[in-house]
Backbone as numpy.savetxt, mean C-alpha at the origin, in Angstrom:
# Nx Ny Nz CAx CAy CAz Cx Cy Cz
28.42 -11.22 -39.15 27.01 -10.96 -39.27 26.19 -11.89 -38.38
26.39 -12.90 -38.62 25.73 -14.10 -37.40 26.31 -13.97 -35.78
27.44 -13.15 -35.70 27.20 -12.68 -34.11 26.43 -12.06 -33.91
26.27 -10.59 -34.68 25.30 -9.56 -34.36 24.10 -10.15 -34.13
23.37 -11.46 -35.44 21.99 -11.57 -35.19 22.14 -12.62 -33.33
22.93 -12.91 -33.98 22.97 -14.44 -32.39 23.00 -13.22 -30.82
23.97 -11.91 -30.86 23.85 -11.43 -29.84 22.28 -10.45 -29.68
21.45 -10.22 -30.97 20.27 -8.97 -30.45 19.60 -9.98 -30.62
19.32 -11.65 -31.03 18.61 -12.60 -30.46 18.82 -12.77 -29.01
19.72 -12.78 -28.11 19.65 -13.29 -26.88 19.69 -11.88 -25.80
19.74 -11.10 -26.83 19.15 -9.81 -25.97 17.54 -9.77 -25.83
17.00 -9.92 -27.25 15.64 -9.62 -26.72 15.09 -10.65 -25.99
15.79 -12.22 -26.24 15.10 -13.55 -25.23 15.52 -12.87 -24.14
16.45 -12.00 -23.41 16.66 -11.84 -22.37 15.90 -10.78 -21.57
15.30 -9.86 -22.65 14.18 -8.88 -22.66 12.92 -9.47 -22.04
12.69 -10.55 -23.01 11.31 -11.07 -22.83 11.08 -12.15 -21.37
12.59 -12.56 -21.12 12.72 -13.28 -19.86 12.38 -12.52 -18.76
13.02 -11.16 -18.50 12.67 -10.28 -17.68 11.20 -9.34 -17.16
10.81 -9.34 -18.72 9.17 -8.47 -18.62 8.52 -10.03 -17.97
8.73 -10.68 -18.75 7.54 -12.35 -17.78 7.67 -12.01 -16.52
9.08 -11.97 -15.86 9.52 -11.96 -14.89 8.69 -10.93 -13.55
8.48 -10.08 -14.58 8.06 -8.84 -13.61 6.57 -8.92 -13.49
5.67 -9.14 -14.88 4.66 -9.52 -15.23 4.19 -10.54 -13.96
4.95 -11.74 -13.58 4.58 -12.75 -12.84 4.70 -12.02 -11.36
5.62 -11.35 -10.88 5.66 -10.31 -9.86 4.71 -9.67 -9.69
4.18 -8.99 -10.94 3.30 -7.88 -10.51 1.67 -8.77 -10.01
1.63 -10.01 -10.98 0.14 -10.55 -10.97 0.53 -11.62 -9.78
1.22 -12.31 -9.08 1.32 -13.17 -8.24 1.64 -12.87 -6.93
2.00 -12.04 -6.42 2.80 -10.97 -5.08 3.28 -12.22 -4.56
4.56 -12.58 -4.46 5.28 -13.81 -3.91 5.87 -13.15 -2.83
6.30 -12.22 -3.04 7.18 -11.71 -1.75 6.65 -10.59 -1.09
6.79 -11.12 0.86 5.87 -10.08 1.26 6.97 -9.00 1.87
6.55 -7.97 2.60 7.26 -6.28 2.34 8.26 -6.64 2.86
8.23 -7.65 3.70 9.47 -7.81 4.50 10.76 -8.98 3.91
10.55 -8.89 2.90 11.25 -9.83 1.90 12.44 -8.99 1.56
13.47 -9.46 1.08 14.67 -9.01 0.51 14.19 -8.81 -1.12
13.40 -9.64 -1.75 13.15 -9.38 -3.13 11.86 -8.13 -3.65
11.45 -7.71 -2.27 10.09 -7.08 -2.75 10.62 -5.88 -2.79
11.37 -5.54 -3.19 11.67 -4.20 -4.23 11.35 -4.14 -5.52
11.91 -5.35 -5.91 11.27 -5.79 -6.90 9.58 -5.97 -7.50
9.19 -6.28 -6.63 7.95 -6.88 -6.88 7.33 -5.62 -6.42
7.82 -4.66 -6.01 6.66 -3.54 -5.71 6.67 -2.43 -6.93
8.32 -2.46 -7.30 8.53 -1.69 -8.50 7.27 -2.40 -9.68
7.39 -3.83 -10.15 6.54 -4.30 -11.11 5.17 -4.28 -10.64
4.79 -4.31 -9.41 3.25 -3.89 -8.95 3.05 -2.31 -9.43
3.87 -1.34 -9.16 3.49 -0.35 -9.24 4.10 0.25 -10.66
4.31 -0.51 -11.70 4.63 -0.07 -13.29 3.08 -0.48 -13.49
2.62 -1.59 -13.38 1.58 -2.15 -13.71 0.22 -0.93 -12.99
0.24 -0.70 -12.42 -0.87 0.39 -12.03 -1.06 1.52 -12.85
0.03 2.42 -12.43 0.26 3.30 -13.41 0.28 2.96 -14.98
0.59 2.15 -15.43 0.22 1.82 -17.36 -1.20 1.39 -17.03
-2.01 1.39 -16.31 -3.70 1.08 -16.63 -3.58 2.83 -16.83
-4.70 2.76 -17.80 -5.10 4.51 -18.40 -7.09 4.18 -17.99
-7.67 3.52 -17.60 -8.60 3.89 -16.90 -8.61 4.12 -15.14
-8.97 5.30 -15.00 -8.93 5.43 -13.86 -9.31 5.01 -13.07
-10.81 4.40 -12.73 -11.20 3.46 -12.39 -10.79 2.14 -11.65
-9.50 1.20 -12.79 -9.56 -0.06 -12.64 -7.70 0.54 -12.25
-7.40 1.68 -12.14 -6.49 2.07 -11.83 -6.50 1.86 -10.43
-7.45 2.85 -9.71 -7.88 3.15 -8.35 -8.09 1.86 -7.52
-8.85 0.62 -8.24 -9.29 -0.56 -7.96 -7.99 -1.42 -7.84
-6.85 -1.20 -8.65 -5.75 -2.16 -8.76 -4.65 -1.91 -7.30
-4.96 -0.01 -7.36 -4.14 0.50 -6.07 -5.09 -0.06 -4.36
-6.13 -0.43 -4.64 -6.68 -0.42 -3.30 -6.63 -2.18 -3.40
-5.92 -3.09 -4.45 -5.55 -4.35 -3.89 -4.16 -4.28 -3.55
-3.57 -3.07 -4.08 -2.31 -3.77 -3.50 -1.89 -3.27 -2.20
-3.02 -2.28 -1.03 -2.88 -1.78 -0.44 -3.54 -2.79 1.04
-4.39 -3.98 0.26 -4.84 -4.68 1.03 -3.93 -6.16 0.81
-3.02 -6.56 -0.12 -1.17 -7.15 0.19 -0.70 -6.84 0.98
-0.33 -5.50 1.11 0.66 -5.08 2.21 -0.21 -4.84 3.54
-1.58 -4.67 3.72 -2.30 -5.44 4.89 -2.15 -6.23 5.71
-2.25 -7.15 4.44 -1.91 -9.06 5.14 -0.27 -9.01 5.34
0.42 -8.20 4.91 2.07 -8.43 4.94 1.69 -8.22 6.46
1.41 -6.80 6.76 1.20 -5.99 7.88 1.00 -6.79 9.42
0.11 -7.72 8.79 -0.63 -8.54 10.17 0.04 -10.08 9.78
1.14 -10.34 9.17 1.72 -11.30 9.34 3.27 -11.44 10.07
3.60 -9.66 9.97 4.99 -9.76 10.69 4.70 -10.04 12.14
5.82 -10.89 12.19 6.32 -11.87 13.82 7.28 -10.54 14.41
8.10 -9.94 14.05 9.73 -9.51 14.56 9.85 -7.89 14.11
9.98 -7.30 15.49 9.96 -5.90 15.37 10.99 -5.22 14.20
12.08 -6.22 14.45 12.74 -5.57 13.44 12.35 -5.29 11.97
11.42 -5.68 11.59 10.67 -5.99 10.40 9.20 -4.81 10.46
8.80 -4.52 11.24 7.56 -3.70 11.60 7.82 -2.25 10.70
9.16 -2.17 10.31 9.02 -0.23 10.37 8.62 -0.56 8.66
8.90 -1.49 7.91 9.34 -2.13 6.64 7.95 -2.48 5.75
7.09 -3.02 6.95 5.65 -3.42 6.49 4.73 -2.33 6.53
5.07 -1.38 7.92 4.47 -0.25 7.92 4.57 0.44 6.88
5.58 1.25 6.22 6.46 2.05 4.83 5.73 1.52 3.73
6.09 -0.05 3.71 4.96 -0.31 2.29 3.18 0.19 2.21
3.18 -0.72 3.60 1.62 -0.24 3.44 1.06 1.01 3.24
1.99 2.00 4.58 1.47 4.13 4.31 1.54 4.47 2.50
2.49 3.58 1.95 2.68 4.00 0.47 2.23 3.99 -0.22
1.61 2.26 -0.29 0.24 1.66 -0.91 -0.99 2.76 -0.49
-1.39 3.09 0.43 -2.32 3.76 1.18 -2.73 4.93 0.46
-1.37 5.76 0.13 -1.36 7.20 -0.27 -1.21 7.37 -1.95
-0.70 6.23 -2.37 -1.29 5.61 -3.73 -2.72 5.83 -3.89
-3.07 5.09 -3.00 -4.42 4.43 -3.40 -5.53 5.52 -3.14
-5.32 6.20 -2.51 -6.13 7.54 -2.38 -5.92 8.58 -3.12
-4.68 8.73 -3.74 -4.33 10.14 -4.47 -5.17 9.48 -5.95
-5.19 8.11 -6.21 -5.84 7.26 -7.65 -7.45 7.08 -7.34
-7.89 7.22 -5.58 -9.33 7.38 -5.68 -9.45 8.45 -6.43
-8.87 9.99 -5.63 -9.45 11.36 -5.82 -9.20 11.06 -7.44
-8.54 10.79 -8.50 -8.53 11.09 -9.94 -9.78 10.95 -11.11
-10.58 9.67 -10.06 -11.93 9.21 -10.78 -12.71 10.15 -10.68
-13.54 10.17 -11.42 -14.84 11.26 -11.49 -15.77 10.79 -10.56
-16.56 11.92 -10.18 -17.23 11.97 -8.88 -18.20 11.11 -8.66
-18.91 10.80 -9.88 -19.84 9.36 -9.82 -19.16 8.14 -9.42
-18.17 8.17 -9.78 -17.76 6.41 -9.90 -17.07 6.78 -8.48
-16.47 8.10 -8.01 -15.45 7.38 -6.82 -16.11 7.54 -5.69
-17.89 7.28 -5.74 -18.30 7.36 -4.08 -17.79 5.89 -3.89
-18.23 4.96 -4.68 -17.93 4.29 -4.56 -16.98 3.06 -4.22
-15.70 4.08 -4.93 -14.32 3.41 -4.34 -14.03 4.32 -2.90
-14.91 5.18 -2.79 -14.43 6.12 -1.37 -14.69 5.37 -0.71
-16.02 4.67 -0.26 -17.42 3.31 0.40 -16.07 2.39 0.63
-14.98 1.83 -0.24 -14.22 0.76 0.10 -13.09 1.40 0.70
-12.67 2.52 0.61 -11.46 3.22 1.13 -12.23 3.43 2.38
-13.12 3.81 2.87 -13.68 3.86 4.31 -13.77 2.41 4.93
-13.88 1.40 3.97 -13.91 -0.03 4.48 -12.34 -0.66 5.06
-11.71 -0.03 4.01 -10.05 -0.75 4.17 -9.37 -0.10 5.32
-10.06 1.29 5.26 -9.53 1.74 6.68 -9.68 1.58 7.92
-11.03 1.13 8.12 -11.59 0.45 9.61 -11.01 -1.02 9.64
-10.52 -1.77 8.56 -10.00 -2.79 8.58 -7.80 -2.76 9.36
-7.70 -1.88 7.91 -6.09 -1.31 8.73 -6.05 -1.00 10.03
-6.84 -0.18 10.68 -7.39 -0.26 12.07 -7.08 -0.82 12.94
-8.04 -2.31 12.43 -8.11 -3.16 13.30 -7.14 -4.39 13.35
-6.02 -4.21 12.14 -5.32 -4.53 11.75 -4.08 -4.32 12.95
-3.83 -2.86 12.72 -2.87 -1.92 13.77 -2.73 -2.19 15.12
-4.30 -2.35 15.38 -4.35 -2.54 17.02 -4.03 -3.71 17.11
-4.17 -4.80 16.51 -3.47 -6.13 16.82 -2.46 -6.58 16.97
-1.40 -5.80 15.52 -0.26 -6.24 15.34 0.19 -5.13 17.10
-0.08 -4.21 17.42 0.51 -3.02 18.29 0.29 -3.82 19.54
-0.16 -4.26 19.78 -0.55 -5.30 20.93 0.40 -5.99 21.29
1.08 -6.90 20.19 2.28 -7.85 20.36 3.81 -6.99 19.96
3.54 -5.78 19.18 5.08 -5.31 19.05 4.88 -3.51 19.24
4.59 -3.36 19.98 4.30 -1.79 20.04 5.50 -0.94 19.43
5.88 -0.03 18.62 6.00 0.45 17.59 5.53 1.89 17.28
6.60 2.78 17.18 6.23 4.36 16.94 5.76 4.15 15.42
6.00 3.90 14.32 5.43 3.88 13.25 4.15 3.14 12.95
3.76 2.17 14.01 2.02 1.87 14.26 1.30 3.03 14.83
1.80 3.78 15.06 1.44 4.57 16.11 1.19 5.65 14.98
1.98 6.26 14.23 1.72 7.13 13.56 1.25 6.67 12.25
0.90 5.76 11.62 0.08 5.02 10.47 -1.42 4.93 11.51
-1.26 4.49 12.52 -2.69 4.81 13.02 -3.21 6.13 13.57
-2.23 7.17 13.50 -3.00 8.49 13.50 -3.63 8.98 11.64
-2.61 8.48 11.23 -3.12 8.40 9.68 -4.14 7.99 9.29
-4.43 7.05 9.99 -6.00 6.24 9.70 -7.01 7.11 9.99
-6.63 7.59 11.31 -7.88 7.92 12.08 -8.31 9.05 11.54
-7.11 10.06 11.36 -7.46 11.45 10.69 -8.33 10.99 8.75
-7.87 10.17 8.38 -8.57 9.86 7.12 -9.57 9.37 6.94
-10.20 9.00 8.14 -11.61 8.22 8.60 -12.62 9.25 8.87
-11.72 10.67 9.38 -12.71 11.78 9.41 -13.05 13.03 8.46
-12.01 12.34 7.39 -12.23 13.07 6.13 -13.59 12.83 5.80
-14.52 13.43 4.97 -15.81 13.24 4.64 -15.96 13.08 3.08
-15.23 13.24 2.47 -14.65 13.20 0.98 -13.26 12.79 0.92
-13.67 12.01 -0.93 -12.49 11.65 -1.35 -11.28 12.92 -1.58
-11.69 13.93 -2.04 -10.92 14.95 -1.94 -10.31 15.42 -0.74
-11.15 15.86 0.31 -10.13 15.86 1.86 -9.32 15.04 2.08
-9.45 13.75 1.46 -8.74 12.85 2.30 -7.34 12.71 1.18
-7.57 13.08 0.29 -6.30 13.04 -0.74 -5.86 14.32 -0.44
-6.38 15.67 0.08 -5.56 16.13 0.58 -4.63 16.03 1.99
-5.31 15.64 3.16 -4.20 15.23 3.99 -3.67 14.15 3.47
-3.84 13.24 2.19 -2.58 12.72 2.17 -1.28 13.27 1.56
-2.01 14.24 0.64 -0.93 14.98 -0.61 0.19 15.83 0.38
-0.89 16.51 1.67 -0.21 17.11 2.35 0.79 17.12 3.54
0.14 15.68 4.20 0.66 15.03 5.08 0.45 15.78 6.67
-0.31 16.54 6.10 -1.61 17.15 7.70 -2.33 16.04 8.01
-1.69 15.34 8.61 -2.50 14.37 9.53 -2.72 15.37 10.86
-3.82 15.71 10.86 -3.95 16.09 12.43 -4.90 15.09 13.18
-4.50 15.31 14.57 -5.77 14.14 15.49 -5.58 14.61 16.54
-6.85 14.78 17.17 -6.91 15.38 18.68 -6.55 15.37 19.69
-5.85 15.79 20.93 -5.11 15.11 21.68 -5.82 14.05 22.66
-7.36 14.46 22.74 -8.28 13.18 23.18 -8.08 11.95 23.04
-7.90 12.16 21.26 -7.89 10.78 20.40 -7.15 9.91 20.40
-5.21 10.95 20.95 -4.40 9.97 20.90 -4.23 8.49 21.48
-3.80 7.67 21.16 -3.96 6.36 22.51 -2.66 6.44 23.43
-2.79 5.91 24.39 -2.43 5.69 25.83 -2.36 4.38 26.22
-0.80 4.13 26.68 -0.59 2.75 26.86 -1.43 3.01 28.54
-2.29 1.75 28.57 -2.92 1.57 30.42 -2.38 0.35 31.18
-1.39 0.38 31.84 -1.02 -1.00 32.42 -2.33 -1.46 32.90
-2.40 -2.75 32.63 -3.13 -3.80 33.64 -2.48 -4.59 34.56
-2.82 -5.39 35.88 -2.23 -6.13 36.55 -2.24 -7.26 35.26
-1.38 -8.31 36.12 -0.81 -9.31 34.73 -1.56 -10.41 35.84
């Protein structure tokens, strides 16, 4: 009888070791996309979003963790690492827009106002990091941008994401221009 209690005692301490665990993951982001552990930490970021039941502070929680993988974004050094930061971030991104469109129409001009903000930021984000590691998946996260910048609603823009009609003009595309060095 005192095994049983001694073993579903060090099960649930081992329970409760693990939820902290994830808990501290989800509220601290220690590891950035290009980490070996942030599987982890994206799984417990993104349990934690989804269990908020206001939509709202839902939408608000998805558009911080979309500006994490930002800063991941514009901190990678090494191409090999670029396709990794990109993936998190498009994910975070399409999160965070499919959880704008869910809010009701009053409250989400408002988170739309910051989703138009985060995107001129990713942007300018893109063109920087693309500068030092040029990259087909910068390339196509920044046609993503651009086409979602010309959405005019939160709804258009959760549909090219739902749909993945990114279209962009062939004007628009960019063009590497040598300069003399």
């Amino acid at each position: 009888m005192k095994k049983i209690i001694i073993l579903l005692l060090a099960i649930n301490v081992g329970l409760v070791i693990f939820l902290a665990g994830m808990l501290y993951l989800a509220e601290v982001h220690p590891f950035h996309s290009t980490s070996a552990l942030f599987h982890i930490q994206s799984a417990a970021e993104n349990t934690r979003v989804n269990l908020t039941s206001d939509p709202v502070k839902k939408a608000e929680e998805s558009l911080s963790l979309v500006e994490y993988r930002l800063a991941d974004l514009g901190f990678v050094d090494r191409e090999s690492k670029i396709d990794t930061a990109v993936s998190a971030l498009d994910k975070a991104l399409t999160t965070a827009i499919l959880n704008v469109e869910e809010v009701p129409a009053v409250q989400s001009k408002d988170l739309f106002k910051q989703v138009e903000n985060l995107l001129v930021r990713i942007e300018v984000v893109i063109s920087g990091v693309e500068v030092q590691l040029p990259e087909e998946s910068l390339t196509q996260l920044g046609k993503k941008v651009a086409a979602l910048q010309e959405a005019i609603t939160p709804k258009l823009a959760a549909n090219q994401v739902s749909t993945g009609a990114v279209t962009v003009p062939a004007v628009a595309v960019a063009k590497v221009i040598p300069f003399l060095g």
